[in-house]
Backbone as XML, in Angstrom:
<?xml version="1.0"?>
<chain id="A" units="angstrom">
  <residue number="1" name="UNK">
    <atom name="N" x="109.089" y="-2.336" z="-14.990"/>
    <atom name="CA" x="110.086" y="-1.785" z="-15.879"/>
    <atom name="C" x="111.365" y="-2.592" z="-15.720"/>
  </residue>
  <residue number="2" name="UNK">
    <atom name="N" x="111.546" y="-2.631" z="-16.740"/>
    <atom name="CA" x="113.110" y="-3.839" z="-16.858"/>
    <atom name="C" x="114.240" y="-2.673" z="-17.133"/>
  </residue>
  <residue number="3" name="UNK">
    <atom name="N" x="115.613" y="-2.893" z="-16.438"/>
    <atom name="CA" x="116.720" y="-2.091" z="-16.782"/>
    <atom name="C" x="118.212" y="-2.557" z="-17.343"/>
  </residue>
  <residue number="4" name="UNK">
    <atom name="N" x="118.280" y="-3.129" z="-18.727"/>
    <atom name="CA" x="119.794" y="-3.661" z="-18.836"/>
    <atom name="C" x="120.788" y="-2.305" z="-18.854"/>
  </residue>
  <residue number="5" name="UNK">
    <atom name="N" x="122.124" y="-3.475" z="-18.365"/>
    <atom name="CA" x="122.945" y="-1.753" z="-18.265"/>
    <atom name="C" x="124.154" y="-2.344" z="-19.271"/>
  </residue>
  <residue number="6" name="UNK">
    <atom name="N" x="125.067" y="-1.137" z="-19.787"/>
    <atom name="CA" x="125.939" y="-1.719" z="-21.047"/>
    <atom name="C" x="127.003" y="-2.246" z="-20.383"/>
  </residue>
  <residue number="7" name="UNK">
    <atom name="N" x="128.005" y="-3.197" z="-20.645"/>
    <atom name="CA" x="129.406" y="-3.068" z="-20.756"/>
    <atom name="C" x="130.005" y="-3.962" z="-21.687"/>
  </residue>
  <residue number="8" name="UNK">
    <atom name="N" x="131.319" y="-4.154" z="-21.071"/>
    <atom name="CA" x="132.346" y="-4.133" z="-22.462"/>
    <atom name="C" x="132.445" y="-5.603" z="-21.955"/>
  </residue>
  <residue number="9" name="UNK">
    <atom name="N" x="132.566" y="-6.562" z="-23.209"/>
    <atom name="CA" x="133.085" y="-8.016" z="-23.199"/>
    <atom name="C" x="134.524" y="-7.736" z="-22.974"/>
  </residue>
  <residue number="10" name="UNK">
    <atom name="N" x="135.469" y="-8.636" z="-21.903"/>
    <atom name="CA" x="136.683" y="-8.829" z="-21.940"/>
    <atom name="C" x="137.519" y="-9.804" z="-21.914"/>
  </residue>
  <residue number="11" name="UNK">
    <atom name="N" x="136.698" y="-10.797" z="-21.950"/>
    <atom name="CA" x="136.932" y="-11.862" z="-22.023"/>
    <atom name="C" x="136.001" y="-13.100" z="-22.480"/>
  </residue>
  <residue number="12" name="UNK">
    <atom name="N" x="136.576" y="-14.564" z="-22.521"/>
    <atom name="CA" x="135.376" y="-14.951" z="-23.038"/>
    <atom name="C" x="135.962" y="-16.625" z="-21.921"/>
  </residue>
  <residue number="13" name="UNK">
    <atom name="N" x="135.256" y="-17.120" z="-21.612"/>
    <atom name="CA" x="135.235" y="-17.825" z="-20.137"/>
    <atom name="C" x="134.974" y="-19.774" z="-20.932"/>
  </residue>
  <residue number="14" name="UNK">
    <atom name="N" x="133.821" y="-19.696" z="-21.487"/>
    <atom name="CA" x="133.625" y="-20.646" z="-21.950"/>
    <atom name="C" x="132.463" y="-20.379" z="-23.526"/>
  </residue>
  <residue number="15" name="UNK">
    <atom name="N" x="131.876" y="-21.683" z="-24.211"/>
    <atom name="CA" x="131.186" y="-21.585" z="-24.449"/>
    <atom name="C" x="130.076" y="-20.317" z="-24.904"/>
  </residue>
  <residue number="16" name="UNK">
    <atom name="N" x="129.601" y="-20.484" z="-23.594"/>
    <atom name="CA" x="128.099" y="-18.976" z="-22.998"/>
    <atom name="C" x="128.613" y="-18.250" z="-22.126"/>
  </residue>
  <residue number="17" name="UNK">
    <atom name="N" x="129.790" y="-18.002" z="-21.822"/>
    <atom name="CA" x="129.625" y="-17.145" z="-20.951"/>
    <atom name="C" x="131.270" y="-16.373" z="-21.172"/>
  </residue>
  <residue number="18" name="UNK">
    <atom name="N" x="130.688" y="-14.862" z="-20.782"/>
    <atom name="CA" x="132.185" y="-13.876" z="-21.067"/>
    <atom name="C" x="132.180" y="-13.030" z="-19.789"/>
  </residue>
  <residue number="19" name="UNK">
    <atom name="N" x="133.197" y="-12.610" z="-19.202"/>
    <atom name="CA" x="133.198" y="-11.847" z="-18.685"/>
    <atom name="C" x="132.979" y="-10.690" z="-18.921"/>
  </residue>
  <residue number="20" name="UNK">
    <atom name="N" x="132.392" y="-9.239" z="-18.314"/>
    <atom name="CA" x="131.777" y="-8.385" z="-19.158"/>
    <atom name="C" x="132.391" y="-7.131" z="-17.986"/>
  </residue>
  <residue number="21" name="UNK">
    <atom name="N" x="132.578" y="-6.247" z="-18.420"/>
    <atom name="CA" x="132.914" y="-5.187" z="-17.469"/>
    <atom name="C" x="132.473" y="-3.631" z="-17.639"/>
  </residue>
  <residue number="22" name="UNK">
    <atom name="N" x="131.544" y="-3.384" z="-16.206"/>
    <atom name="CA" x="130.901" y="-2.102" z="-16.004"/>
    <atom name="C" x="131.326" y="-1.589" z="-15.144"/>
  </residue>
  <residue number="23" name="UNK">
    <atom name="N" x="132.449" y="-0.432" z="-15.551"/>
    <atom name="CA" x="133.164" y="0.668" z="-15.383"/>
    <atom name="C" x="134.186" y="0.071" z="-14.166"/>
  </residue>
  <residue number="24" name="UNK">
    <atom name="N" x="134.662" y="-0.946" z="-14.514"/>
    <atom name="CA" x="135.612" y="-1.435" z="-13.452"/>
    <atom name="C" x="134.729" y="-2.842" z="-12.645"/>
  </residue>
  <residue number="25" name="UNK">
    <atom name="N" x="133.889" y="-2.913" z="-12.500"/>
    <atom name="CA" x="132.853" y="-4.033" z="-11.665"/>
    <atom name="C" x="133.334" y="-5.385" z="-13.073"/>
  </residue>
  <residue number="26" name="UNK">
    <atom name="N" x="133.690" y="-5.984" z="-12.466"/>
    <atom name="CA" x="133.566" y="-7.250" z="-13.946"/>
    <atom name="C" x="132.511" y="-8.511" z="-13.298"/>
  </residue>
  <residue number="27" name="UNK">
    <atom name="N" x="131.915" y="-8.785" z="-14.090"/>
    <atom name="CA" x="130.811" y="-10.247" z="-13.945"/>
    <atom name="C" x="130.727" y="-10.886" z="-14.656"/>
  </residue>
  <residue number="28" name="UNK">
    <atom name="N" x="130.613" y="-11.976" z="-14.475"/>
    <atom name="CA" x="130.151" y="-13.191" z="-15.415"/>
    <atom name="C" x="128.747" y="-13.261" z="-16.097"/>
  </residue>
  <residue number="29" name="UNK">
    <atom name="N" x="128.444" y="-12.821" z="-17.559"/>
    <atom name="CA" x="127.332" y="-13.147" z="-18.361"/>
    <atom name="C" x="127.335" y="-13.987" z="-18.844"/>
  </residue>
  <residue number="30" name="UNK">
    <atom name="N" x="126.135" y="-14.450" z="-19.117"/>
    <atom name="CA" x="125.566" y="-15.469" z="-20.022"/>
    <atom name="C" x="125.133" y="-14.980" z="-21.470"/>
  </residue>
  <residue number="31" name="UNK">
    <atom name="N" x="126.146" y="-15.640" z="-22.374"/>
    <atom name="CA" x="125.323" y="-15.353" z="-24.183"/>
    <atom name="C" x="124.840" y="-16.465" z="-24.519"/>
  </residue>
  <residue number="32" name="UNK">
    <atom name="N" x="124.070" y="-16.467" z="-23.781"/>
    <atom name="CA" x="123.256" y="-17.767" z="-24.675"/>
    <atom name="C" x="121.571" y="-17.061" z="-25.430"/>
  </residue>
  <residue number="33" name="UNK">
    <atom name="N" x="121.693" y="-16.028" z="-25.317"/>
    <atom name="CA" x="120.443" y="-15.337" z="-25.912"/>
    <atom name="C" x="120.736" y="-14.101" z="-26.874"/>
  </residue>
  <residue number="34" name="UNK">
    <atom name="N" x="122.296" y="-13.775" z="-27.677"/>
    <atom name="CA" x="122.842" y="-14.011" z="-28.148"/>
    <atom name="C" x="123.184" y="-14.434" z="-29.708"/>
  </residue>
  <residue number="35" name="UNK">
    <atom name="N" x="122.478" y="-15.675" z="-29.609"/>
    <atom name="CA" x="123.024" y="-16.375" z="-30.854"/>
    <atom name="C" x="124.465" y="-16.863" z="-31.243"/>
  </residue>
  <residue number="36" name="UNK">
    <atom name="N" x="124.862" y="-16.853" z="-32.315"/>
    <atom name="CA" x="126.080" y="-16.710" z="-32.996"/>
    <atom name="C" x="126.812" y="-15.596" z="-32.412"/>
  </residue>
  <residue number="37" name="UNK">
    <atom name="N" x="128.347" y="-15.989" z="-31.852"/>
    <atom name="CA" x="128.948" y="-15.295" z="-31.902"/>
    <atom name="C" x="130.552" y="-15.681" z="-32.167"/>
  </residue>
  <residue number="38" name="UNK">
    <atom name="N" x="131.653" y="-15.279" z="-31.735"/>
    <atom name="CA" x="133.032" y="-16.198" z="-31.847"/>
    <atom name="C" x="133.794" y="-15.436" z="-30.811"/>
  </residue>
  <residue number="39" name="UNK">
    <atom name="N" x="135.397" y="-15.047" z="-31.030"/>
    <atom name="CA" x="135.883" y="-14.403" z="-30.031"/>
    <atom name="C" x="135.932" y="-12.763" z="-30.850"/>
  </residue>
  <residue number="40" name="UNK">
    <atom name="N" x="135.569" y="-12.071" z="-31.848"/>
    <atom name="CA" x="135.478" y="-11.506" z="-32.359"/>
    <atom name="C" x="134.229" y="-10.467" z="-31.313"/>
  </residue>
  <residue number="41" name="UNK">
    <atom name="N" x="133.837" y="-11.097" z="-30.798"/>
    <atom name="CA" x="132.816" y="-10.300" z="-29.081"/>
    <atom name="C" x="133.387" y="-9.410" z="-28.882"/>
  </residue>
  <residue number="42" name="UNK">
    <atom name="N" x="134.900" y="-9.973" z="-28.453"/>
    <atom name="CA" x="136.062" y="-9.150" z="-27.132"/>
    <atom name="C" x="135.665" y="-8.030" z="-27.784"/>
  </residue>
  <residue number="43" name="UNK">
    <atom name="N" x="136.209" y="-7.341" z="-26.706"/>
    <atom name="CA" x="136.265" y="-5.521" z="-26.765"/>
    <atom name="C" x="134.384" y="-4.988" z="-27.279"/>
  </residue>
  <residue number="44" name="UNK">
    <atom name="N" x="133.582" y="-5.814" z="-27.662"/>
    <atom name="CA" x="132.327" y="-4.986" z="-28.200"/>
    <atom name="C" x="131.590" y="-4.982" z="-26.809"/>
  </residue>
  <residue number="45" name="UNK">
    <atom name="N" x="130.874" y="-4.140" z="-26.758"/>
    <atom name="CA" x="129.488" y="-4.076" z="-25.712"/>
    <atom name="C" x="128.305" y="-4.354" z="-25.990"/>
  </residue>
  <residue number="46" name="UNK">
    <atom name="N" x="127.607" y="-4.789" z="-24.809"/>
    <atom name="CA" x="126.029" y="-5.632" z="-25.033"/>
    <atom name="C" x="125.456" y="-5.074" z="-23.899"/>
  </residue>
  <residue number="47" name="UNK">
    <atom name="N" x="124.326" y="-5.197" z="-23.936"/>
    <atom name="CA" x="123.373" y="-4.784" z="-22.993"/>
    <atom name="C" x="122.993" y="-5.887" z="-22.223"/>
  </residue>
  <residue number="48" name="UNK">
    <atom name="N" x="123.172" y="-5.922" z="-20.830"/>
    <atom name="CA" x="123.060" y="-6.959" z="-19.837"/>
    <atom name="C" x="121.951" y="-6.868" z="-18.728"/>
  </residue>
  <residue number="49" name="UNK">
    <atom name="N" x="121.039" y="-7.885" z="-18.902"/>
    <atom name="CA" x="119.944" y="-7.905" z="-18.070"/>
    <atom name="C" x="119.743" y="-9.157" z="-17.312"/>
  </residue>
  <residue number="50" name="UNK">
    <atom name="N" x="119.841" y="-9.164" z="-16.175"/>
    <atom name="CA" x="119.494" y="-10.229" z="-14.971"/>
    <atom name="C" x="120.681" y="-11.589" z="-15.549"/>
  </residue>
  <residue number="51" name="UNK">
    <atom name="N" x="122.001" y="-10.920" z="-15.965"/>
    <atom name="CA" x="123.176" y="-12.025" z="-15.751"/>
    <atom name="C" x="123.195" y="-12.554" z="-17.434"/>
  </residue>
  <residue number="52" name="UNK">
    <atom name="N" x="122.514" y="-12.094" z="-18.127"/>
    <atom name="CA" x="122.322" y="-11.965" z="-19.750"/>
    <atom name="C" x="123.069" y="-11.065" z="-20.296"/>
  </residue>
  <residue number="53" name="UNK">
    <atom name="N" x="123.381" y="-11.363" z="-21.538"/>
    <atom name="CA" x="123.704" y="-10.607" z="-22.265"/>
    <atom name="C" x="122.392" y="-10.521" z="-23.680"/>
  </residue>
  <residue number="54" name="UNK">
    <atom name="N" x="121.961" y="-9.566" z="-23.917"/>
    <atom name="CA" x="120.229" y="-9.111" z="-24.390"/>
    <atom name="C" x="120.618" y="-8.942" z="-25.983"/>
  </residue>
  <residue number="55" name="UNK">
    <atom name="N" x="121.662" y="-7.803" z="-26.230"/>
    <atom name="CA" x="121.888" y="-7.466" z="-27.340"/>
    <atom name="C" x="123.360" y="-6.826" z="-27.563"/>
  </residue>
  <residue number="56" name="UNK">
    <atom name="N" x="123.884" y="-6.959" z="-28.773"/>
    <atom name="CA" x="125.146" y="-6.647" z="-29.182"/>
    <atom name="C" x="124.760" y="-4.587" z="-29.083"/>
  </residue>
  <residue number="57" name="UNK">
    <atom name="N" x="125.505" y="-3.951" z="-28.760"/>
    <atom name="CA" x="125.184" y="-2.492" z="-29.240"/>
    <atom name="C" x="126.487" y="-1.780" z="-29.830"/>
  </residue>
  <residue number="58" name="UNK">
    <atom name="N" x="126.808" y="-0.274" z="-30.338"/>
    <atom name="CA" x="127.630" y="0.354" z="-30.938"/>
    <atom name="C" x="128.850" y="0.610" z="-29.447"/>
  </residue>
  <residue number="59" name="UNK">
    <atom name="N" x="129.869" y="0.834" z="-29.974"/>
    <atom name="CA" x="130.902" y="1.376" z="-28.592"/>
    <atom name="C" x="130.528" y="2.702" z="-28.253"/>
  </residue>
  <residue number="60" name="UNK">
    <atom name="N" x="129.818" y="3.560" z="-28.857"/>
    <atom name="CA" x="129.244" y="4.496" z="-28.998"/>
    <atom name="C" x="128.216" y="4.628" z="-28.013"/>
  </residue>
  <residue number="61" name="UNK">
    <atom name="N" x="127.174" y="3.963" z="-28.349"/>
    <atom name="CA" x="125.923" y="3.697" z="-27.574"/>
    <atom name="C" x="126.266" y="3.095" z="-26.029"/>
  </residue>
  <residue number="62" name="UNK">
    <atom name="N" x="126.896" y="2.234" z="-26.195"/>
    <atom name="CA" x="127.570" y="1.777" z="-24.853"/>
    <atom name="C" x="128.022" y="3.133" z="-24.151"/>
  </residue>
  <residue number="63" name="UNK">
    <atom name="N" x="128.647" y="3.527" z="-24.300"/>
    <atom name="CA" x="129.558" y="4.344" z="-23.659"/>
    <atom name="C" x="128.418" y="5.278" z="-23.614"/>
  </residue>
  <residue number="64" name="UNK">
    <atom name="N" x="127.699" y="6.374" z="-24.049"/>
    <atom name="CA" x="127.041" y="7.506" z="-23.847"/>
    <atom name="C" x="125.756" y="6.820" z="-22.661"/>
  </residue>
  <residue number="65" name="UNK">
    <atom name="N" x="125.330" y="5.370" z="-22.508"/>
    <atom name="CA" x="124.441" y="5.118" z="-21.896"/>
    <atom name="C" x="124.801" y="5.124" z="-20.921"/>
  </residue>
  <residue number="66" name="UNK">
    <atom name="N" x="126.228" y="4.193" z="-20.877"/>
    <atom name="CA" x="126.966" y="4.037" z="-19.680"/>
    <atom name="C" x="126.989" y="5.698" z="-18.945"/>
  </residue>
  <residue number="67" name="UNK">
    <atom name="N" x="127.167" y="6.886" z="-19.396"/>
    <atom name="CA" x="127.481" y="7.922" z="-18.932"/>
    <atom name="C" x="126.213" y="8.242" z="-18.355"/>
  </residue>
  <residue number="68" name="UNK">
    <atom name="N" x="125.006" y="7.986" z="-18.925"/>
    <atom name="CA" x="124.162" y="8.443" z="-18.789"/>
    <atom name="C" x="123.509" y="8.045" z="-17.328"/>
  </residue>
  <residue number="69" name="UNK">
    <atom name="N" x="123.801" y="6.533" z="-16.899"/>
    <atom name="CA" x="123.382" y="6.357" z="-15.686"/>
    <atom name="C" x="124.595" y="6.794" z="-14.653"/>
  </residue>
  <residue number="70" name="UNK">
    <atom name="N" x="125.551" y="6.843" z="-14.696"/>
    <atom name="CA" x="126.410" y="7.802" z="-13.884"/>
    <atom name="C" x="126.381" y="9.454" z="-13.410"/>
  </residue>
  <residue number="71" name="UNK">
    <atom name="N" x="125.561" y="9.997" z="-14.496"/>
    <atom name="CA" x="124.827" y="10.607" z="-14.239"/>
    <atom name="C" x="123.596" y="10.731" z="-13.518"/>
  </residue>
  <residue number="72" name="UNK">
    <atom name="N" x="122.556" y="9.861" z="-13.445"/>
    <atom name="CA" x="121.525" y="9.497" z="-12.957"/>
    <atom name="C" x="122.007" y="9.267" z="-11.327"/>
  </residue>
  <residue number="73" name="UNK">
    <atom name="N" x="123.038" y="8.416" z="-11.765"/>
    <atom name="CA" x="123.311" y="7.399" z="-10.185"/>
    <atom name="C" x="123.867" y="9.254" z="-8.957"/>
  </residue>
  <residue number="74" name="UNK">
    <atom name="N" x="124.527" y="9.899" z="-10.044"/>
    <atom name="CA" x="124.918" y="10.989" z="-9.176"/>
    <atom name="C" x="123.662" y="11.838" z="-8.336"/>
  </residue>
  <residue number="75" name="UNK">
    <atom name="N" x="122.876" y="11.881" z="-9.246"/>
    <atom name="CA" x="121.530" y="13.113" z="-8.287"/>
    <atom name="C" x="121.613" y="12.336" z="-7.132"/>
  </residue>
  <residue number="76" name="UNK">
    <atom name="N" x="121.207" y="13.186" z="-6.109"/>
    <atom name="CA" x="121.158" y="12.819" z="-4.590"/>
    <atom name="C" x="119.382" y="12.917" z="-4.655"/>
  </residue>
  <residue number="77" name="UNK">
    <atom name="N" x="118.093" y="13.287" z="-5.493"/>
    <atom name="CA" x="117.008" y="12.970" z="-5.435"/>
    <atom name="C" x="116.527" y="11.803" z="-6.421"/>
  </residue>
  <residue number="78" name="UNK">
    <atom name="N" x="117.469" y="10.543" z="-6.514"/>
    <atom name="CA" x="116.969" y="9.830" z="-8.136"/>
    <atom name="C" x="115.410" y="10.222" z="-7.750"/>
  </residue>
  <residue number="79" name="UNK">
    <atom name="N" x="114.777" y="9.234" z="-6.594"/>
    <atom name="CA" x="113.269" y="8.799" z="-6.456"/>
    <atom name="C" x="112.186" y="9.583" z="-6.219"/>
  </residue>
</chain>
């Protein structure tokens, strides 16, 4: 099972790569899988898997997923 998790573009670094930020943690992604994009990114959210950025999603969707594993991450039985 594969798990991307959302966050927010906040920057944009070079080329392929933006800085991306989950809930305060910021990292360096790669859009090169992606496609087309410009600086028109900033502020949207994507779904990030193994240092990727996978897919563009809604601020909407971002955010309720984002909640959703904060939730998850809270149970003291995830496993």
């Amino acid at each position: 099972m594969c798990i991307a998790i959302p966050g927010k573009v906040t920057s944009l670094l070079d080329e392929s790569t933006a800085v991306v930020d989950f809930g305060g943690v910021q990292k360096n992604v790669k859009l090169d899988l992606l496609g087309d994009y410009d600086s028109s990114i900033l502020g949207q959210y994507v779904l990030v898997h193994v240092g990727y950025a996978i897919s563009l999603i809604s601020e909407e969707e971002g955010k309720e997923t984002a909640e959703l594993f904060e939730q998850l991450l809270g149970e003291e039985d995830v496993c």
